[in-house]
N, C-alpha and C positions, 0 to 999 in steps of 0.2 A: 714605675713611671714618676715623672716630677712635674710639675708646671712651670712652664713658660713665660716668662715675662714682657710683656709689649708696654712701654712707658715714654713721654717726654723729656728732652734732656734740656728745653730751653724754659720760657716763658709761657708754657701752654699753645695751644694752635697749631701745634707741630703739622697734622694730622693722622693725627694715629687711627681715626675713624675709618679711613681709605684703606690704612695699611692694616685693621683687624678683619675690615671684608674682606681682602686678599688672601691673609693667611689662614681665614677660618672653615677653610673646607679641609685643612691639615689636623683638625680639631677635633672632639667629638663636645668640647664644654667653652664655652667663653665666661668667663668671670667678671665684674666692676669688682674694685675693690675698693675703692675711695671715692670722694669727691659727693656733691650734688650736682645738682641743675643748672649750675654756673657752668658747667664742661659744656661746651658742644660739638660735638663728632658729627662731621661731615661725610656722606657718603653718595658718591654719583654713579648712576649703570644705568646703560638702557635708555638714555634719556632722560632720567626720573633724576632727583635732587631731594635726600631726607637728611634732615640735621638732628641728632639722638643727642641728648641731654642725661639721662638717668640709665634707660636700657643700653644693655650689653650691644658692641657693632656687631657682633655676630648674628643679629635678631633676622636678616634678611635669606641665610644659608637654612634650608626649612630640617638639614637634620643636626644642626645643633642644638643645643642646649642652651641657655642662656642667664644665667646668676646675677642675680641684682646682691652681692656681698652686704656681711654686717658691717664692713664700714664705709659701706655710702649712705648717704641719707636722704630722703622721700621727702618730696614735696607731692600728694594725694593729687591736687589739681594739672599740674605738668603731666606728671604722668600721664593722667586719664587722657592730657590732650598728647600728647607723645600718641599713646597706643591708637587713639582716633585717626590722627593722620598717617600713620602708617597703614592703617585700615582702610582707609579711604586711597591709598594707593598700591593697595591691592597685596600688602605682607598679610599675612595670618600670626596675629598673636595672642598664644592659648596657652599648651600644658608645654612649649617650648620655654616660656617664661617663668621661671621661679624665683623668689625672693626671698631674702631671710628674716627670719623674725627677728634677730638681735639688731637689723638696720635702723636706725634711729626717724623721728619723722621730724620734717619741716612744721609748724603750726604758721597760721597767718598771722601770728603775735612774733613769731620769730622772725618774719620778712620787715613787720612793721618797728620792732627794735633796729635790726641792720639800717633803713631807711631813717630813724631818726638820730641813730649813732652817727649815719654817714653826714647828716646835714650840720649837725652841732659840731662836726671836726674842723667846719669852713674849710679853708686853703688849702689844709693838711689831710684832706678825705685820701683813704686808700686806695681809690679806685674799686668799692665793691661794686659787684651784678648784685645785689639787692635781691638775692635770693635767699636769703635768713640765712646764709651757711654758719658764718662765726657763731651767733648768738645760739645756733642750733648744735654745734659741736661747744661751744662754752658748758649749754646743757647736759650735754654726753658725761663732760670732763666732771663736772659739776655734782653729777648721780642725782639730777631731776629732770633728766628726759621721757618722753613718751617716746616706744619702739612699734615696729609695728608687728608684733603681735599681743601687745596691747590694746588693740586698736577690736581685738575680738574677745575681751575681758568684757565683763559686766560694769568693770571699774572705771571704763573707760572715760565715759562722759562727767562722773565726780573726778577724776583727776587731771583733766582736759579743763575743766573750767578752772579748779585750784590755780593751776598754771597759767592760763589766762589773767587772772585774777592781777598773779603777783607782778603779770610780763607788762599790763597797764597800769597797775601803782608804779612802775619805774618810768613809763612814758610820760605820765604825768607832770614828772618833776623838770622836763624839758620844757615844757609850758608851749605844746604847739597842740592843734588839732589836728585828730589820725584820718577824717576824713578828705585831709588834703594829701595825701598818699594814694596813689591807683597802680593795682597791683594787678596784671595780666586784663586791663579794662578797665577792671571793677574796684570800686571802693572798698577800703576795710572791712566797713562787715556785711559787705554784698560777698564780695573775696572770701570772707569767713563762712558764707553760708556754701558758696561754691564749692569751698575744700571740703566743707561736712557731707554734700552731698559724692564729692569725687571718692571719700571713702570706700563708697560701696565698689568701685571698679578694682581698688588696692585688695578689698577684700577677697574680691573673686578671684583673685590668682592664685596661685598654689604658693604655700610658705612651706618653707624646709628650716629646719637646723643646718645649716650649709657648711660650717665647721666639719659635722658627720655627714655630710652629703657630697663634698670634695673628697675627702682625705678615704671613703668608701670606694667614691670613683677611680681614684689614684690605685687605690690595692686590685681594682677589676681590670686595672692596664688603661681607665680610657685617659686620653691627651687632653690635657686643659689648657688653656692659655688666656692667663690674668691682665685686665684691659686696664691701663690706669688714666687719671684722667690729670687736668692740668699738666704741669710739667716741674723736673727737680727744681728748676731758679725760682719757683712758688710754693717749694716743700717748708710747713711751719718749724723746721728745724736749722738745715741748712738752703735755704733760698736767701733772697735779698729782703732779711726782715728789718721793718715789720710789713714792709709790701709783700705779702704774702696770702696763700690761702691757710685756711686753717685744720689742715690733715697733711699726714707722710706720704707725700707723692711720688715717693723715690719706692726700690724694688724690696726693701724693710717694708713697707706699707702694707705688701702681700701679705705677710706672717697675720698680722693682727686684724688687717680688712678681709680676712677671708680664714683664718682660723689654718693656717698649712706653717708645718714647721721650716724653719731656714735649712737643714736637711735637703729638702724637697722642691727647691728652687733650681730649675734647669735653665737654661736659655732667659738669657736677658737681651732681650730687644731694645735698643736703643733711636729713638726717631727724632732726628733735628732738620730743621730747615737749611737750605743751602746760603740763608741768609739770616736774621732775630728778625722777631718783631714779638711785643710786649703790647697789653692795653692795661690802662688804668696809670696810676701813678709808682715812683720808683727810680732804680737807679737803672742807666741802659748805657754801658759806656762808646758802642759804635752806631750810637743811635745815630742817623740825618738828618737834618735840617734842613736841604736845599732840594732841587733836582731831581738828583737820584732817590732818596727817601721816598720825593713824592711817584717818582716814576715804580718803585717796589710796590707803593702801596695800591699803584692804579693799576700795573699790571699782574700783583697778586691775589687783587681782589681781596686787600688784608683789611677786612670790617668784618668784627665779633659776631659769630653764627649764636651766641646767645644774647648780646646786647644789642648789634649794630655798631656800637662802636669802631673807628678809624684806629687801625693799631698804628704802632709807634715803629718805623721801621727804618733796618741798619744792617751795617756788615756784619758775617759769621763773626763771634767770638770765640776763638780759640779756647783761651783760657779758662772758661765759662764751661765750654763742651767739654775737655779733657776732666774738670771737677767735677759735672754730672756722671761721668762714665767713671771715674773712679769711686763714687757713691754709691752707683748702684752696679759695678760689678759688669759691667753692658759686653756680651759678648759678640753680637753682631751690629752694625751700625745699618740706618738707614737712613737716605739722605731724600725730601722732599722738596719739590717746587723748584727744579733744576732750571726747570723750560720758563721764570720768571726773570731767568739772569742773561735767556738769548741777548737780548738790543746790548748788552750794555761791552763798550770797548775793553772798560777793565773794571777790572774785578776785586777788590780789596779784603783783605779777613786781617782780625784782630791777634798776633801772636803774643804779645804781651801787655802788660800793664806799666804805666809811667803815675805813682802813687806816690805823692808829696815829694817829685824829684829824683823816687827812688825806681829801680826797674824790677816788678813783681813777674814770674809768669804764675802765680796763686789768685783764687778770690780772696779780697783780703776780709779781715773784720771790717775793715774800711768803708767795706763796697756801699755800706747805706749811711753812713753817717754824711751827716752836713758840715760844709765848708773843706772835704775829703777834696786837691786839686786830684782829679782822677782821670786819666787821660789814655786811650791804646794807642799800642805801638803796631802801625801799618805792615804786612807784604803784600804787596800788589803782582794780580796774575794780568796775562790776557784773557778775554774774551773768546768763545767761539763764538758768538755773531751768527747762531746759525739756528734753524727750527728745528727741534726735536720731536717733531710728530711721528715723523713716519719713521722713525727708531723702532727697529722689534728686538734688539738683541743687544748685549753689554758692548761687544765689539765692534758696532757701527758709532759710537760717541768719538765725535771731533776731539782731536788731538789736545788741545785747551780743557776738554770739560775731565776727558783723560787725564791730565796733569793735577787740576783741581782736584780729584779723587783721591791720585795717587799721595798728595799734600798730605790731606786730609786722615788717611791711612795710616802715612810714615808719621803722623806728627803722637795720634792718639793711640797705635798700636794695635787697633782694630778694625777689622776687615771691614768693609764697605757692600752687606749685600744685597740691598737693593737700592736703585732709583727712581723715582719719582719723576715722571715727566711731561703728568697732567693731570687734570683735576679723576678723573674717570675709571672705575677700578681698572681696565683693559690698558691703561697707557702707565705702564708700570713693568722696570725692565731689571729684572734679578741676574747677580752674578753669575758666573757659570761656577757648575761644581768642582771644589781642587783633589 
């Protein structure tokens, strides 16, 4: 058996949340393997509306399995309110939930460095969710992180304070006070006492060596399928840096956030929007500015399920899509948020790049540098102008959204096999079998 890859090809938000509750009855294991609490995975049924941050989307299918990977990292407090709200709407999260001990943790000194790094950037702020993530993988890189199976050492509380110690002689030199910072409500170190107490809920879950607890499962025949989060154009290697997150978000990520050799990597899922949309700051070359922008943003309801945040929204780029998919290898594609492009007459995507003059179809080194004249080069479709609700099958889509597919297919060489055609796991319409 191998594992499956399900990942973002653009700027995060894709929804790959919807598309792992889809896929996960095909499953017997769901994996995170990157990211923190800045992800958040949307997922709708039944009426119900839960946004996952940390835990696997597979949490909601009761015979799954679900892997919190050593390379995502814990924030104690999220989580405990994570597993609460899904409690309170009636998931059951118990011995379905495992995590690994090599996953590194958040500490409240790690969110309050992110929050004073981001303020001293002034104008030039990243665009962080102020969820400690950098300052908390700088730790990882660094070999002074706390993991969480540390967290049930004796040692814990002297080397929790050590680190503490050194994370506020560095805020100090900023010369601001930490209790003008409010982190999930609460002050600093009201926040601080909350995360020591949310402990206890991390504690209670079962930890595994997940390295051997994957690659065990693999040899028993069962099917995994590794959930990534953000998206490639915010991979710390190849995305638009340094507007970036700071983890491998691409289908490499798998090998090291989950311990599975590249051997063992089957199906690469690939999830883009039928349109970009990016939050925070960065380079976005078919970003809008008028109209249409704002009419994407109101009809796709595109504000950050972990900030609130108003994303930035624009035509498909071409260019953009084809280097995620040749990054991570994507053998099937899936295209989301079709039914956000009904109203509009015509349809625009980005097939190349116009870079100091010159015509690129590549991301260039270019793509984040300043005073870069960088500019796409248009093709324009028709419009279907039409609701896609009551679609149940691939071959009722209008003739135009047909076309737009079929684009999309010829241009990046890969099959098209599912659509997206509303928020709601049931409005979701897959290829037929060739």
């Amino acid at each position: 058996m191998k594992v499956d890859v399900l990942l973002g090809l653009q700027w995060g938000d894709e929804g790959k949340g919807k598309i792992v509750d889809v896929l996960t009855p095909r499953y017997d294991i769901v994996a995170r393997f990157q990211g923190g609490p800045n992800a958040g995975h949307t997922i709708e049924f039944e009426g119900k509306k839960f946004v996952l941050h940390t835990i696997p989307s597979g949490i909601f299918i009761k015979k799954s399995i679900n892997v919190i990977g050593n390379g995502v990292i814990i924030d104690p407090f999220i989580l405990r309110s994570e597993i609460n709200k899904l409690t309170d709407g009636g998931v059951e999260v118990g011995k379905n939930l495992l995590v690994s001990r090599k996953a590194h943790l958040i500490m409240p000194t790690h969110r309050l460095l992110d929050a004073v790094y981001e303020q001293a950037k002034g104008k030039d702020k990243i665009g962080s969710t102020l969820k400690g993530i950098g300052p908390t993988y700088t730790d990882k890189v660094s070999r002074s992180g706390l993991r969480v199976g540390d967290a049930e050492s004796g040692e814990f509380e002297k080397r929790y304070q050590k680190a503490r110690k050194r994370y506020l002689g560095i805020i100090r030199q900023f010369d601001t006070d930490i209790n003008e910072f409010v982190f999930e409500g609460y002050k600093f170190e009201e926040y601080e006492q909350q995360w020591m107490n949310a402990l206890g809920t991390l504690k209670s879950l079962e930890k595994i060596n997940s390295e051997y607890f994957l690659n065990n499962a693999l040899a028993e025949g069962k099917k995994i399928l590794a959930e990534g989060a953000q998206g490639t154009m915010l991979d710390i290697d190849f995305g638009s840096y340094p507007f970036v997150t700071s983890s491998n978000t691409t289908s490499a990520g798998v090998c090291n956030g989950l311990g599975i050799p590249p051997s063992k990597i089957g199906k690469v899922f690939g999830i883009f929007k039928a349109y970009c949309t990016r939050v925070g700051s960065g380079p976005f070359p078919t970003e809008l500015f008028d109209a249409e922008g704002a009419e994407l943003r109101k009809t796709g309801n595109e504000f950050g399920a972990t900030t609130g945040r108003p994303r930035r929204c624009g035509w498909l780029d071409l260019p953009a899509l084809k280097y995620a998919i040749m990054l991570n290898g994507v053998t099937d594609l899936i295209m989301m948020k079709a039914d956000v492009l009904n109203a509009f007459d015509k349809i625009n995507v980005g097939v190349n790049y116009n870079v100091n003059g010159d015509t690129s179809t590549e991301v260039p080194f270019e793509f984040s540098m300043e005073g870069t004249d960088f500019k796409p080069v248009y093709k324009s479709f028709n419009g279907w102008k039409q609701e896609l609700s009551e679609i149940k099958e691939y071959s009722q889509f209008p003739k135009a959204l047909a076309e737009y597919i079929k684009f999309i297919e010829n241009e990046t060489n890969v099959p098209l096999k599912i659509i997206s055609i509303g928020p709601d796991r049931s409005e979701t319409i897959e290829a037929p079998l060739k």
